[in-house]
Backbone and ligand atoms as CSV (ligand in chain L), in Angstrom:
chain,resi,resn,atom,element,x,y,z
A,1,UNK,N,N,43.615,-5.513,-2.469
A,1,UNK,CA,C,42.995,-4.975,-3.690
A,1,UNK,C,C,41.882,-4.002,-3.340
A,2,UNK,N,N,41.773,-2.875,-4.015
A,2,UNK,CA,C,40.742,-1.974,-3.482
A,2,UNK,C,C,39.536,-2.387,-4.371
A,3,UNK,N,N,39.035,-3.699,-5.173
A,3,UNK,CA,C,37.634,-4.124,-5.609
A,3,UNK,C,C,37.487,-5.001,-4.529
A,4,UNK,N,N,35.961,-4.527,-4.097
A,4,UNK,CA,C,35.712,-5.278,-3.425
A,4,UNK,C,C,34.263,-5.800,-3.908
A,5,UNK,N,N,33.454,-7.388,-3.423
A,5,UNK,CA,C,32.286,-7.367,-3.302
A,5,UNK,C,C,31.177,-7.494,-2.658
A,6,UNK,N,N,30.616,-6.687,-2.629
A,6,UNK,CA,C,29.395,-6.031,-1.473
A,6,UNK,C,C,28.187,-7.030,-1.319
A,7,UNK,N,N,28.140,-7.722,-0.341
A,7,UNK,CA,C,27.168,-8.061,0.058
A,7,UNK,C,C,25.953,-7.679,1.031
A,8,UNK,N,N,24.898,-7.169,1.001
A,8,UNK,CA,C,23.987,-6.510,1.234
A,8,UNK,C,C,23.293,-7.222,2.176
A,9,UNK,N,N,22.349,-6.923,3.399
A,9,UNK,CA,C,21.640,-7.745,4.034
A,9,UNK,C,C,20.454,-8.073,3.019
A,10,UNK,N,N,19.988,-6.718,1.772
A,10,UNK,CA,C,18.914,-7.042,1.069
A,10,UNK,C,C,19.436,-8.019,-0.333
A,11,UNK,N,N,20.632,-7.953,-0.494
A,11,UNK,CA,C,20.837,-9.117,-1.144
A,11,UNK,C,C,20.811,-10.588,-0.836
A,12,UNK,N,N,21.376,-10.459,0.435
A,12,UNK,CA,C,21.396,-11.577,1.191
A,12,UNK,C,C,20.340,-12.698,1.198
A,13,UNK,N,N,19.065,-12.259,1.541
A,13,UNK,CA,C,17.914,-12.731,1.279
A,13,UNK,C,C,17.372,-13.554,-0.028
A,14,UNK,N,N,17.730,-12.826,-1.390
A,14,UNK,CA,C,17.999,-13.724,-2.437
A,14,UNK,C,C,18.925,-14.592,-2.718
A,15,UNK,N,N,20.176,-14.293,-1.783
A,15,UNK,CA,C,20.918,-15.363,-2.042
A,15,UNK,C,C,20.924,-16.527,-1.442
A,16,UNK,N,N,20.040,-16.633,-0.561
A,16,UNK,CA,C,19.887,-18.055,0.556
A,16,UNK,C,C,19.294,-18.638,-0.223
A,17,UNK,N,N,17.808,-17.991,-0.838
A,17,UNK,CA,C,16.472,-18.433,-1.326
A,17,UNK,C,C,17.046,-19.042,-2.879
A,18,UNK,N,N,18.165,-18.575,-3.187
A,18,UNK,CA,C,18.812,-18.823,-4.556
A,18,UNK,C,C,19.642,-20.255,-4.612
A,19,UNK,N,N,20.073,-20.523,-3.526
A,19,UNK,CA,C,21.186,-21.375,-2.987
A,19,UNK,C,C,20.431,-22.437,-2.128
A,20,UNK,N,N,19.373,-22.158,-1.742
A,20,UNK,CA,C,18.292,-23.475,-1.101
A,20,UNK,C,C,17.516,-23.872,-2.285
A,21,UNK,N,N,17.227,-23.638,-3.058
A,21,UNK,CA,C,16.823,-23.924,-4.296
A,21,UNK,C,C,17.341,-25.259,-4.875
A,22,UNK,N,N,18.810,-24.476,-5.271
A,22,UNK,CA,C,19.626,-25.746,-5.573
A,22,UNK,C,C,20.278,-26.540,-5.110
A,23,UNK,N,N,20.251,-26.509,-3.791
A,23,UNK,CA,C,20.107,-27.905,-2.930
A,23,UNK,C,C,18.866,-28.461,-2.880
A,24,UNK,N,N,17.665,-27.880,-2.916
A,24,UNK,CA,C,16.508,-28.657,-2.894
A,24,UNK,C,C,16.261,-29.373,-4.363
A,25,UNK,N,N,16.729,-28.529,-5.740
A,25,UNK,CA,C,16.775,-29.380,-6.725
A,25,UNK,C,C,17.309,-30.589,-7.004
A,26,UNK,N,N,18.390,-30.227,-6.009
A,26,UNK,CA,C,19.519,-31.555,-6.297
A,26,UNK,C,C,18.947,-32.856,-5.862
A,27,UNK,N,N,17.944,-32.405,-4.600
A,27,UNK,CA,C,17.355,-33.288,-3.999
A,27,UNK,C,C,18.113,-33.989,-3.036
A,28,UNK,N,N,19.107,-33.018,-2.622
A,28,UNK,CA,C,19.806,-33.165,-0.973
A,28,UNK,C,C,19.202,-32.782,0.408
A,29,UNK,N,N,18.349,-33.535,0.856
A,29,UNK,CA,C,17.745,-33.338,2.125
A,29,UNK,C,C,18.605,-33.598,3.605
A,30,UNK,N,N,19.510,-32.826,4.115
A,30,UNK,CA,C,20.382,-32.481,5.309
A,30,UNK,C,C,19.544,-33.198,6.328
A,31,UNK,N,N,19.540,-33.935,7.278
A,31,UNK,CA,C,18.951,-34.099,8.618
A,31,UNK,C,C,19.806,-32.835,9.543
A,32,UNK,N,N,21.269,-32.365,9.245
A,32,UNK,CA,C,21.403,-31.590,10.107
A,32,UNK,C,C,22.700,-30.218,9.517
A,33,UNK,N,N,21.852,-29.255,9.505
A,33,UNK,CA,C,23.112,-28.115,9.118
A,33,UNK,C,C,23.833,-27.530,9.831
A,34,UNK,N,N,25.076,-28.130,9.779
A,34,UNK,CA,C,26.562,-27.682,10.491
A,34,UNK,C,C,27.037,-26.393,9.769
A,35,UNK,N,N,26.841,-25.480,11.161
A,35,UNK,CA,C,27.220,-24.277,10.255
A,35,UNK,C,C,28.743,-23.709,11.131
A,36,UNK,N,N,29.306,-23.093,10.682
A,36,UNK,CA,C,30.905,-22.328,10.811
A,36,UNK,C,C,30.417,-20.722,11.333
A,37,UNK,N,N,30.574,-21.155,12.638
A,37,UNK,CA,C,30.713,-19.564,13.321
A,37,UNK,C,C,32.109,-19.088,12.855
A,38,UNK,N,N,31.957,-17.178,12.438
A,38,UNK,CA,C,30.385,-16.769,13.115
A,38,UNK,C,C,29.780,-16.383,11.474
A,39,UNK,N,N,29.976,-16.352,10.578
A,39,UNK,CA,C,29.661,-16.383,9.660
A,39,UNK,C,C,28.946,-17.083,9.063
A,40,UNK,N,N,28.681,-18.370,8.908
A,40,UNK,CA,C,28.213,-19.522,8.388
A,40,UNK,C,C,26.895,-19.433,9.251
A,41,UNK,N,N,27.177,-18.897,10.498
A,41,UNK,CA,C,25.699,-18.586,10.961
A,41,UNK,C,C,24.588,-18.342,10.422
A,42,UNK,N,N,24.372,-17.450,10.017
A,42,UNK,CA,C,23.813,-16.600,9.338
A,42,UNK,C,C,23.037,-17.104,7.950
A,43,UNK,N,N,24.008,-17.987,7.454
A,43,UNK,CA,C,23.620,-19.044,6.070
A,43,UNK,C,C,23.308,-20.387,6.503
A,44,UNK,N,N,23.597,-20.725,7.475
A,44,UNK,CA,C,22.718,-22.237,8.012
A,44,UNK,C,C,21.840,-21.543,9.092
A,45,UNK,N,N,20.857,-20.640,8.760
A,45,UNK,CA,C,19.967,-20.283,9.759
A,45,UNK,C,C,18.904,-20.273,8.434
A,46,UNK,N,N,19.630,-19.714,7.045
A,46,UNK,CA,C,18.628,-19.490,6.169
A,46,UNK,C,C,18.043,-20.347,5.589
A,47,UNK,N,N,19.100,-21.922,5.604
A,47,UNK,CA,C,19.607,-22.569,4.553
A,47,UNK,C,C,17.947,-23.614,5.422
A,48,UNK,N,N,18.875,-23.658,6.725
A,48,UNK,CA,C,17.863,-24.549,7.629
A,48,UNK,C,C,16.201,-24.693,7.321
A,49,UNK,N,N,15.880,-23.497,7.439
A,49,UNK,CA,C,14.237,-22.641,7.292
A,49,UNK,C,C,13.785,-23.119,5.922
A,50,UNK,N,N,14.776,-22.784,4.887
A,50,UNK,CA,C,14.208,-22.989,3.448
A,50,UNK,C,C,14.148,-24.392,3.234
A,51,UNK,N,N,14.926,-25.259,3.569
A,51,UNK,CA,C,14.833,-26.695,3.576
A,51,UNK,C,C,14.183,-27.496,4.631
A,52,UNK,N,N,13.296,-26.973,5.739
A,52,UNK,CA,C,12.778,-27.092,6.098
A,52,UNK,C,C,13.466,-28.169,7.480
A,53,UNK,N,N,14.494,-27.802,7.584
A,53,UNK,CA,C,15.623,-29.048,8.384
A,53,UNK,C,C,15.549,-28.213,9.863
A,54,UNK,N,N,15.336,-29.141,10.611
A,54,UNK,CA,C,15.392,-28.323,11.886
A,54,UNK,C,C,16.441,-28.725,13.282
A,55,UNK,N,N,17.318,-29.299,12.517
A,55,UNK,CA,C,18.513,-28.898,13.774
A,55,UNK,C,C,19.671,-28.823,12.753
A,56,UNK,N,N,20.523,-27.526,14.329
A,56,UNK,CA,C,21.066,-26.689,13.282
A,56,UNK,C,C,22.328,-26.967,14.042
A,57,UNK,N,N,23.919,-27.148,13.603
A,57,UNK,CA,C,24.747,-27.352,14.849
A,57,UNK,C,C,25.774,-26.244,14.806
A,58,UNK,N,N,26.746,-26.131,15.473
A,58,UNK,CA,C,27.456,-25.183,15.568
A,58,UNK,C,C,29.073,-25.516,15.560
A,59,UNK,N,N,29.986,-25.126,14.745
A,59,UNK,CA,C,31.222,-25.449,15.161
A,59,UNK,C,C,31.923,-23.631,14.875
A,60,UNK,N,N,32.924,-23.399,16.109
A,60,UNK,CA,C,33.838,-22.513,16.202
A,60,UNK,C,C,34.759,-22.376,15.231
A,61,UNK,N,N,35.069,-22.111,13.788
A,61,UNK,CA,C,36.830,-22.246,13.795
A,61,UNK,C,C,37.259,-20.077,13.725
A,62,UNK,N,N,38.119,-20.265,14.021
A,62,UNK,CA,C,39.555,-18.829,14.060
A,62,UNK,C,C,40.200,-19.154,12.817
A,63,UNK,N,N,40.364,-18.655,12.179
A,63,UNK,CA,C,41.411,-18.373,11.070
A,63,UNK,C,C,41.840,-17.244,10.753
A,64,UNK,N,N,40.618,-16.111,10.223
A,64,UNK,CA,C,41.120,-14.531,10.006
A,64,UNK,C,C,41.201,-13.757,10.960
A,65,UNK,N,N,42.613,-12.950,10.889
A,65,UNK,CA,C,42.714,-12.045,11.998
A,65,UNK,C,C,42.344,-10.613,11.580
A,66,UNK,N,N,42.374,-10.345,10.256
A,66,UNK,CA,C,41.852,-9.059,9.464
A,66,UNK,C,C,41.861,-9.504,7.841
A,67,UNK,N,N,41.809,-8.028,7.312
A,67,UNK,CA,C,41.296,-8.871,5.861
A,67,UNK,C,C,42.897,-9.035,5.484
A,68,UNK,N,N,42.520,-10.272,4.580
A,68,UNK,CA,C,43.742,-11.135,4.082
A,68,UNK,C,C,44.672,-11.439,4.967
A,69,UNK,N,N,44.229,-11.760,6.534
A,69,UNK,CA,C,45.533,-11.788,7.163
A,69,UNK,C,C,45.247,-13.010,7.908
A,70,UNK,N,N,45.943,-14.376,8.182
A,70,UNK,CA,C,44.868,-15.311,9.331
A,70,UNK,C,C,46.501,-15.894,10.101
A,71,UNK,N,N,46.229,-16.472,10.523
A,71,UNK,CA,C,46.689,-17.646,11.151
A,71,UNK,C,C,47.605,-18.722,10.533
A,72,UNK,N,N,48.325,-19.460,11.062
A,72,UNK,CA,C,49.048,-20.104,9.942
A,72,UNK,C,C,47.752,-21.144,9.284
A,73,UNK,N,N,46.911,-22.035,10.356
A,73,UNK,CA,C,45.911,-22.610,10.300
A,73,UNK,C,C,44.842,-22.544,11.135
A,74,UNK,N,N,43.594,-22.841,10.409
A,74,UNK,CA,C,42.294,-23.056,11.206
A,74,UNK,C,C,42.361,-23.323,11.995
A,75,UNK,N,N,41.685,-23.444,13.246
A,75,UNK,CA,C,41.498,-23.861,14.336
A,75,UNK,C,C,39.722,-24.141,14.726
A,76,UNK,N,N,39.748,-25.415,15.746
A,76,UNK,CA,C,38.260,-25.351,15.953
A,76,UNK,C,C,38.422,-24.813,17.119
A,77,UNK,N,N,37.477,-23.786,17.815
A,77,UNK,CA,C,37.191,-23.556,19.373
A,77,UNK,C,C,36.451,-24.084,20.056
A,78,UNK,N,N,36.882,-24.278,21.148
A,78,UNK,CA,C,35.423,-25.001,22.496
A,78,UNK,C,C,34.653,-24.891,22.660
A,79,UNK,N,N,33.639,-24.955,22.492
A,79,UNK,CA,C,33.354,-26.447,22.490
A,79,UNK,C,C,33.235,-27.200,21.191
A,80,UNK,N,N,34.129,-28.161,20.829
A,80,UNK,CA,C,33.837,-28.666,19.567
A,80,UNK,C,C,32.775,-29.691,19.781
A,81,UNK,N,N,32.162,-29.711,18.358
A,81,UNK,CA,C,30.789,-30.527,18.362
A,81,UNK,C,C,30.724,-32.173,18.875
A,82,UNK,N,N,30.401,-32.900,19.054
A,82,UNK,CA,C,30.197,-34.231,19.416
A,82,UNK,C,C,30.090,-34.979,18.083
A,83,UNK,N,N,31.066,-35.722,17.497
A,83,UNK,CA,C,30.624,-36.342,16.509
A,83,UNK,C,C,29.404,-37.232,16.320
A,84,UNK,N,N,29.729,-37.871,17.615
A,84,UNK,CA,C,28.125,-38.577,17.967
A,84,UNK,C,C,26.984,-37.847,17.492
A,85,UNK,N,N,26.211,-36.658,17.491
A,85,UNK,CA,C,25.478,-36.286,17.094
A,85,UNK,C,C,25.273,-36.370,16.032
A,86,UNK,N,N,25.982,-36.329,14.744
A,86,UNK,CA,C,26.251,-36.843,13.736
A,86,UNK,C,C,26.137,-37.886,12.961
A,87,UNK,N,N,26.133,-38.970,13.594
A,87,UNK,CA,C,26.566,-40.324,12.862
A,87,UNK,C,C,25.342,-40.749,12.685
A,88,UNK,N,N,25.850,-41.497,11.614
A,88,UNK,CA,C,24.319,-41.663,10.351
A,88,UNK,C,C,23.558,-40.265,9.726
A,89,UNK,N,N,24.241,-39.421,9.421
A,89,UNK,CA,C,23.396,-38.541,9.523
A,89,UNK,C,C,23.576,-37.313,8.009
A,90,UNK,N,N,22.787,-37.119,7.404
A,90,UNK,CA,C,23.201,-36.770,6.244
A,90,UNK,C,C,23.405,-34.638,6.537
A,91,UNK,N,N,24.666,-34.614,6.584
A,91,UNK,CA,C,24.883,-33.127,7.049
A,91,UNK,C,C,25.315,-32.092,5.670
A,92,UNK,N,N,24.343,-30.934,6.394
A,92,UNK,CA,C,25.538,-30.138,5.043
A,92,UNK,C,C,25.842,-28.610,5.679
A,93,UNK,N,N,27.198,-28.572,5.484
A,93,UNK,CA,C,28.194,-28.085,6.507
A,93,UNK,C,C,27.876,-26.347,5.302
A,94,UNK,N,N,27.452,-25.447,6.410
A,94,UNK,CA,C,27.497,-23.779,5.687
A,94,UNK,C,C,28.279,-22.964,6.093
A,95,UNK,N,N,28.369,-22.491,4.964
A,95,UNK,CA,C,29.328,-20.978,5.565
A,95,UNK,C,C,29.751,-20.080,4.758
A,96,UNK,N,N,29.601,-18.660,4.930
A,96,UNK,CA,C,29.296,-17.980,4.168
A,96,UNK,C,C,30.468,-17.603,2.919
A,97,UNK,N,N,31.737,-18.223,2.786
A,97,UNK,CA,C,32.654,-18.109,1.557
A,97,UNK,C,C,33.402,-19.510,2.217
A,98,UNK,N,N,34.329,-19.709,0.802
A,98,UNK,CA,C,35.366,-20.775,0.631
A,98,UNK,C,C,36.643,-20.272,0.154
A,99,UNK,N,N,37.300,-19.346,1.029
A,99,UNK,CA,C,38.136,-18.624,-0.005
A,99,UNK,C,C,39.579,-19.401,-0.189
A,100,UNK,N,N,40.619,-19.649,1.229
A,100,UNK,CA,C,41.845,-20.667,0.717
A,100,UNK,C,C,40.853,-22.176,0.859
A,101,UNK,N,N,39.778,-21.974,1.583
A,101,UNK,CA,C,38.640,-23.318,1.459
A,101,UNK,C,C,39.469,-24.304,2.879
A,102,UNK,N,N,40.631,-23.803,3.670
A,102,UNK,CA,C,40.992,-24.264,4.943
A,102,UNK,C,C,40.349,-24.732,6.003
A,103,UNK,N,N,39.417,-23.460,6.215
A,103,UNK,CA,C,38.270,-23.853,6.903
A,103,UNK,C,C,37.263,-24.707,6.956
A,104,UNK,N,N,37.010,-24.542,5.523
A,104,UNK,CA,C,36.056,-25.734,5.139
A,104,UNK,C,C,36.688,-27.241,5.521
A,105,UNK,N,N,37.658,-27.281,4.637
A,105,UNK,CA,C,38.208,-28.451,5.350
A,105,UNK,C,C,38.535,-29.411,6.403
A,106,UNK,N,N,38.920,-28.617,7.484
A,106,UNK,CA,C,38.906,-28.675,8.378
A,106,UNK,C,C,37.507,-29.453,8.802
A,107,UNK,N,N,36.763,-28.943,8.807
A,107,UNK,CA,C,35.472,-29.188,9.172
A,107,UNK,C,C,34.579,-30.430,8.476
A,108,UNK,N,N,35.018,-30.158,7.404
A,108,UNK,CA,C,34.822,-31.649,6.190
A,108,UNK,C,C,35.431,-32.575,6.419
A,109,UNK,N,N,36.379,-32.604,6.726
A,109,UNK,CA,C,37.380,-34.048,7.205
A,109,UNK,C,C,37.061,-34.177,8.947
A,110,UNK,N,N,36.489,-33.719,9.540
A,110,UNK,CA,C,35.887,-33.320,11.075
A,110,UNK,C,C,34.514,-34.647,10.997
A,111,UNK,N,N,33.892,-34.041,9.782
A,111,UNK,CA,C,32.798,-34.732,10.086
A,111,UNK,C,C,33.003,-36.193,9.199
A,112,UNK,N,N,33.740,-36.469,8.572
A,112,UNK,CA,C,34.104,-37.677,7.539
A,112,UNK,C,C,34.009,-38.793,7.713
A,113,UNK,N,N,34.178,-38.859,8.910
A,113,UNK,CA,C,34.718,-40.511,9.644
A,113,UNK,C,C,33.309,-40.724,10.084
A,114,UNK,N,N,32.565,-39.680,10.805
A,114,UNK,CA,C,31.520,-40.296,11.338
A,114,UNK,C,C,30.151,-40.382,10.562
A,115,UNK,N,N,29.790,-39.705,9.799
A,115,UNK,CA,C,28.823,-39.269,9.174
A,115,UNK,C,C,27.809,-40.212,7.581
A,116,UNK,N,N,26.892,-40.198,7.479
A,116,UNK,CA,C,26.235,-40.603,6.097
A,116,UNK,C,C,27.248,-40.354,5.181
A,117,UNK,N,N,26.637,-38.813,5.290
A,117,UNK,CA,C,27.193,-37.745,3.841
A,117,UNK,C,C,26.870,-36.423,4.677
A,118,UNK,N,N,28.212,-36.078,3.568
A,118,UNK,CA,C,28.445,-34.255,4.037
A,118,UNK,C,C,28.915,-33.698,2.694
A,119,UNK,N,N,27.981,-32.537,2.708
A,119,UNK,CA,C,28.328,-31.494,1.610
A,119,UNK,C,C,28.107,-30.658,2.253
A,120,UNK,N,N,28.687,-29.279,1.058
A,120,UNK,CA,C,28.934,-28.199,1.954
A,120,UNK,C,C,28.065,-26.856,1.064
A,121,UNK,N,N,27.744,-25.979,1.348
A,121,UNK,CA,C,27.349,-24.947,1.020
A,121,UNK,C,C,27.582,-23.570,1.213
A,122,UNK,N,N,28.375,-22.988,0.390
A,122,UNK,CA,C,28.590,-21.127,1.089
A,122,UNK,C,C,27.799,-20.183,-0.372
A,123,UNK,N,N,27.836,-19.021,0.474
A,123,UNK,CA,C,27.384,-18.188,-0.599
A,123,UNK,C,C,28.793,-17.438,-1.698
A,124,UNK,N,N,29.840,-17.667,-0.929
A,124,UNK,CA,C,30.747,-17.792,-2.325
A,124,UNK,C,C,32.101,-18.603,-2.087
A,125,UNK,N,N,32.585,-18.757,-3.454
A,125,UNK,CA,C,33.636,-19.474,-3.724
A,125,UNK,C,C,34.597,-18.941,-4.731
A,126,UNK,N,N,35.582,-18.903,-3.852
A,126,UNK,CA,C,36.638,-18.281,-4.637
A,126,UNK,C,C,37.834,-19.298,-5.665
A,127,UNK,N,N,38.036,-19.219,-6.646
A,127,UNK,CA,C,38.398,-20.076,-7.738
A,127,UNK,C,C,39.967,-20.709,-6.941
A,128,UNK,N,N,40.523,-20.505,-6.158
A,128,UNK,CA,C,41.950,-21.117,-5.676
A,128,UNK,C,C,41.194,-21.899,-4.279
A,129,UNK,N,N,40.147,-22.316,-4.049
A,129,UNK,CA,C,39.568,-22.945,-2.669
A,129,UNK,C,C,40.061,-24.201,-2.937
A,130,UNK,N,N,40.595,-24.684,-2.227
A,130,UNK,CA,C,41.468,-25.856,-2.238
A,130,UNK,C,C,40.049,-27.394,-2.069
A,131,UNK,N,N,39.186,-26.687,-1.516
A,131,UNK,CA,C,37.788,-27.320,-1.337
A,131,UNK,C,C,36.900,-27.024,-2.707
A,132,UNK,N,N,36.170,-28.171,-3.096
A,132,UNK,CA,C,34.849,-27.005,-4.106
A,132,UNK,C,C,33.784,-28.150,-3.481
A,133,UNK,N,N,32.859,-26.641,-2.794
A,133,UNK,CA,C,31.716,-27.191,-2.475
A,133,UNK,C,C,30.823,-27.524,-3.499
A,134,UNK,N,N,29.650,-28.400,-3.214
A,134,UNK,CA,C,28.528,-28.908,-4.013
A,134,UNK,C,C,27.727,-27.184,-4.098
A,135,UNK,N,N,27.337,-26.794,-3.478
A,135,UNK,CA,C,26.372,-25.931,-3.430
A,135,UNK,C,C,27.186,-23.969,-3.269
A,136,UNK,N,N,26.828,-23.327,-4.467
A,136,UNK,CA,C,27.534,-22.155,-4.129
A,136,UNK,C,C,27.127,-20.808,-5.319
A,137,UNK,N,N,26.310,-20.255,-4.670
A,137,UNK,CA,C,25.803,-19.133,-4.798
A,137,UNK,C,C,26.216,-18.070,-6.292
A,138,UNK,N,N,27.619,-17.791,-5.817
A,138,UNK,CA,C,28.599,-17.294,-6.366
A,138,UNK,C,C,29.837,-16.971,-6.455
A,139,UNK,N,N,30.869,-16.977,-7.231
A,139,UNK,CA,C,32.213,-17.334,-7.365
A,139,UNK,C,C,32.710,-15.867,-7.750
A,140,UNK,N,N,33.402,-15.489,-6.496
A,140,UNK,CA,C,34.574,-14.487,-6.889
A,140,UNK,C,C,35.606,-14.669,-6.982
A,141,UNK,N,N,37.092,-13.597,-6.731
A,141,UNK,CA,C,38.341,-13.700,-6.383
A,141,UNK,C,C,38.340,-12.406,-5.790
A,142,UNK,N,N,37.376,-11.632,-5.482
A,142,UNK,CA,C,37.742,-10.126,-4.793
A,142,UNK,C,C,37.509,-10.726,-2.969
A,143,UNK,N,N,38.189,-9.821,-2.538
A,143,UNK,CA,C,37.366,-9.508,-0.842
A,143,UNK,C,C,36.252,-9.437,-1.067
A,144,UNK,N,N,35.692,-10.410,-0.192
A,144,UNK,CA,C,33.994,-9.933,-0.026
A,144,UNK,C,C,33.886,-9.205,1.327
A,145,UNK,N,N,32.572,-8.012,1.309
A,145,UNK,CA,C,32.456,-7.289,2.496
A,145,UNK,C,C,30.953,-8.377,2.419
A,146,UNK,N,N,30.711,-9.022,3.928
A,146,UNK,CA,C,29.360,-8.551,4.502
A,146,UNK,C,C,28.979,-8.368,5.320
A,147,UNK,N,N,27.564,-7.820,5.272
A,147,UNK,CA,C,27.056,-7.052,5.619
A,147,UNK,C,C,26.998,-7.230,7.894
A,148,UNK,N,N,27.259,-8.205,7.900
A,148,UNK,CA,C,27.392,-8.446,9.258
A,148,UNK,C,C,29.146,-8.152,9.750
A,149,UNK,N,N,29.818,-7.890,8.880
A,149,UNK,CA,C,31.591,-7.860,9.438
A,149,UNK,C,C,31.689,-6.623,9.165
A,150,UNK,N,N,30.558,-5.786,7.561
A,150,UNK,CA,C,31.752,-4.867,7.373
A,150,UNK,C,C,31.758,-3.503,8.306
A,151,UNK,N,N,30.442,-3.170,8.708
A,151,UNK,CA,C,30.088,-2.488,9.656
A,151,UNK,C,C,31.118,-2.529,11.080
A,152,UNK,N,N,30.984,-0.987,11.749
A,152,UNK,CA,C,31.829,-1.472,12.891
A,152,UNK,C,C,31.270,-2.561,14.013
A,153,UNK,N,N,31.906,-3.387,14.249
A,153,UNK,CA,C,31.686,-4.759,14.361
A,153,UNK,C,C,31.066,-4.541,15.710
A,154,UNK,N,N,31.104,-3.824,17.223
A,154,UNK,CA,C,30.568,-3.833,18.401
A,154,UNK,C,C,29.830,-2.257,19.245
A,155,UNK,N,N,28.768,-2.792,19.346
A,155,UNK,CA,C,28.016,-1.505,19.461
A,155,UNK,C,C,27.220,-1.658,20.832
A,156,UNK,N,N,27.823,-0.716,21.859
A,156,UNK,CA,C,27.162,-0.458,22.959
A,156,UNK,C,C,25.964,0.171,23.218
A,157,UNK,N,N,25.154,0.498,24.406
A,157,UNK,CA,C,24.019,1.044,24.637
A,157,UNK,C,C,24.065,2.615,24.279
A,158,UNK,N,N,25.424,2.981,25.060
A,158,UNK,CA,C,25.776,4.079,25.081
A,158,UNK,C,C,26.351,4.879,23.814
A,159,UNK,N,N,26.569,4.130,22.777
A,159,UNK,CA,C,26.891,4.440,21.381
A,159,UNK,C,C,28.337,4.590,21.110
A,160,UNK,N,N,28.650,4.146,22.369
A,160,UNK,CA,C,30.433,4.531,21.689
A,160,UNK,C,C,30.858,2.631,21.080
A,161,UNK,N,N,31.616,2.769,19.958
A,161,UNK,CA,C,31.879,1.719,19.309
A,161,UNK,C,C,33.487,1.323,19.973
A,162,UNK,N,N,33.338,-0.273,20.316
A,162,UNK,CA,C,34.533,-1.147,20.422
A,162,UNK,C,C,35.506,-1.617,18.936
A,163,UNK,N,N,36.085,-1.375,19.208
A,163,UNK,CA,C,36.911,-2.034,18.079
A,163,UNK,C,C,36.700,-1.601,16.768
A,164,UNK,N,N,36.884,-0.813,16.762
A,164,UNK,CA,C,36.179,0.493,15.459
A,164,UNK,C,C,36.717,0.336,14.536
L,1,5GP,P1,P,39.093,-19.960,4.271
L,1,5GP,O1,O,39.464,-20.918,5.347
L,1,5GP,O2,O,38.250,-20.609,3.192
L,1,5GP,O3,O,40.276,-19.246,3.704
L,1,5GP,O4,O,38.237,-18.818,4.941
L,1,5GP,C1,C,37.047,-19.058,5.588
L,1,5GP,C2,C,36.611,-17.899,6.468
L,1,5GP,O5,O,37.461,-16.738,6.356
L,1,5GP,C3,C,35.266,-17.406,6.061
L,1,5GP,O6,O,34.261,-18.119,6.750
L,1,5GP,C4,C,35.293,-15.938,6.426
L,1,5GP,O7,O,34.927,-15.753,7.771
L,1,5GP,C5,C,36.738,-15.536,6.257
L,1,5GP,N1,N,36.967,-14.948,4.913
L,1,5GP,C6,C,37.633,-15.505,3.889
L,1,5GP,N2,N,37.598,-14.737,2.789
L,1,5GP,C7,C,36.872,-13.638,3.118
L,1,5GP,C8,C,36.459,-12.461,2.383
L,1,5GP,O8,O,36.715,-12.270,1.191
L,1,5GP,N3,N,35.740,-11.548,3.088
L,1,5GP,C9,C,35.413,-11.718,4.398
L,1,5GP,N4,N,34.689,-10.757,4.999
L,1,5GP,N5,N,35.773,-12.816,5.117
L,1,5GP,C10,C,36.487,-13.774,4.476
């Protein structure tokens, strides 16, 4: 589809502060935010700071290979997290969309067995996410561009761009 929606690094900023809000209203206090490289980065770095939670964990998954195009399924990469770190532990898993919500899943049923409680948080959600997170910003059905993917993605010293 040629609509797309633009996410801004200067939007960005209101949308963490918008979306930590209402997890802090809810009165969900995380001991630890599991975030979804490499995207989810970025939103459990914000999510972390505003809620004042200070360990932050990391899980790999692969799914998209370009836009609208992935894999048959998610995958986690190596190093996957230690559930042990986890247990007892009230987590809330970020990342920056939920669109077939695969990913999410993945990762939600990852942490299930071992954990307090896990909810999840992205800055959007797309209405066919087979997942619906507790916490979510805003709900499209377009491609979202942001601002960290849509740019050409690898940039040398020398200025010539990889993977353009
Ligand atoms: P899902 O497993 O929910 O289909 O997709 C999760 C991941 O796919 C997201 O974390 C994101 O990296 C990528 N993705 C899905 N939909 C979009 C989109 O509309 N725009 C961009 N840039 N990435 C997306």
């Amino acid at each position: 589809s040629e609509v797309r929606e633009n996410l801004t690094y200067e939007k960005f900023g209101g949308a963490i502060r918008e979306l930590a809000q209402t997890i802090a209203d809810d009165g969900y206090e995380p001991d630890v935010v599991l975030s979804i490289a490499r995207g989810g980065v970025f939103v459990a770095g914000g999510l972390a700071y505003a809620l004042d939670c200070k360990n932050i964990h990391l899980v790999n998954v692969e799914f998209y290979t370009g836009v609208g195009t992935t894999l048959e399924m998610p995958v986690m990469l190596a190093p996957v997290p230690n559930a042990i770190d986890f247990s007892n532990k009230k987590v809330l898993i970020a990342d920056d969309v939920a669109d077939t919500g695969k990913t999410l899943k993945l990762v939600h049923d990852f942490c299930l067995d071992h954990v307090a409680e896990v909810r999840s948080a992205v800055i959007y959600e797309k209405s066919h996410s087979l997942v619906k997170c507790e916490y979510v910003w805003k709900r499209t059905d377009e491609w979202i561009n942001f601002p960290w993917s849509v740019e050409k993605p690898v940039v040398r010293r020398d200025g010539q761009v990889l993977d353009a």
